[in-house]
N, C-alpha and C positions, 0 to 999 in steps of 0.2 A: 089659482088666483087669490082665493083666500087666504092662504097661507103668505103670499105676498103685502095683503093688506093687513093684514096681521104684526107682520114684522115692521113695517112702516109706521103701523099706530104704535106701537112698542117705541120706536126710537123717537117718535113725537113725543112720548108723554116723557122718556127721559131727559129730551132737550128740553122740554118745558122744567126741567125739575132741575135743568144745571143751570137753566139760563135765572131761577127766583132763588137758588143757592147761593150763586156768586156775584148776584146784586151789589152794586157798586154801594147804595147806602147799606146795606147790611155791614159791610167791610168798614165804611170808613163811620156808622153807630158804635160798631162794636169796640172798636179802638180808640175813639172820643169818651166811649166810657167808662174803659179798662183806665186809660192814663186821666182820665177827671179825678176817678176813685184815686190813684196811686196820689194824683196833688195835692188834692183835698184835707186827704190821711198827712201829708208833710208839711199841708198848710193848718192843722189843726190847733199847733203847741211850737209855734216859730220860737226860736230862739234870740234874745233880745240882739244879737248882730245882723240877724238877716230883717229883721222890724227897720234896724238904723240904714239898713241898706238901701229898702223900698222907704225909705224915708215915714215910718210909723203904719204902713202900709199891708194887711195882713196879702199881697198880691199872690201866694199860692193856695191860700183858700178862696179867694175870687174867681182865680183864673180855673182852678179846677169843680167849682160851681158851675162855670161859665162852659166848661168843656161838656161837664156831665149833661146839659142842659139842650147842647146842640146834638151830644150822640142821642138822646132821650128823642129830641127831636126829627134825627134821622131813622130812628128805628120805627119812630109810630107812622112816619109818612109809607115806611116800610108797609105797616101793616094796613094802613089805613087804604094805599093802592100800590098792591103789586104788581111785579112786572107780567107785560104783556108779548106772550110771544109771537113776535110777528110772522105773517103766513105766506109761504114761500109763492103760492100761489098769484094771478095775474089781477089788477081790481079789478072787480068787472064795470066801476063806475068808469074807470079811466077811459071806455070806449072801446 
C-alpha cells in the first residue's frame, strides 16, 4: 500500500510541475517579450521613410515598449501567483 502512495504522490508533484510549466501567462510573457525586444531594436534608428509613413511617428519603438511592458507584466503576475493545482478530490464544504 505504500508503495502505491508513493507512486501516486510522485505523479502529483509532476502534474503540479507540468501544469506551472506550461502556464498560459508564462507562454504568452515570454513571447510579448521576445518580440517587444526584436521591435524596440527596429524601432530604435527608423529610417526617415518609415517616420513619413507613421506620419513622424517613431510607432515601432512605442509599440515594442508597449509589448515589452505587458510580457513584464505577464510574467511578474507569473511569479507574484502561481498556478494552483486543483484537487481531484470531492469538497467537503459542498456537503
Amino acid at each position: 500500500m505504500s508503495d502505491l502512495h508513493k507512486e501516486v504522490s510522485e505523479l502529483e508533484q509532476k502534474s503540479a510541475t507540468a501544469a506551472r510549466l506550461f502556464d498560459i501567462r508564462r507562454i504568452i510573457g515570454g513571447l510579448f517579450v521576445v518580440y517587444g525586444v526584436i521591435v524596440t531594436i527596429a524601432g530604435i534608428n527608423p529610417s526617415d521613410e518609415d517616420l513619413k509613413k507613421a506620419e513622424g511617428v517613431h510607432i515601432n519603438l512605442w509599440t515594442g515598449l508597449a509589448m515589452l511592458v505587458l510580457g513584464l507584466f505577464f510574467l511578474v503576475w507569473l511569479k507574484l501567483r502561481p498556478a494552483q493545482v486543483p484537487s481531484d478530490g470531492p469538497d467537503p464544504a459542498d456537503g
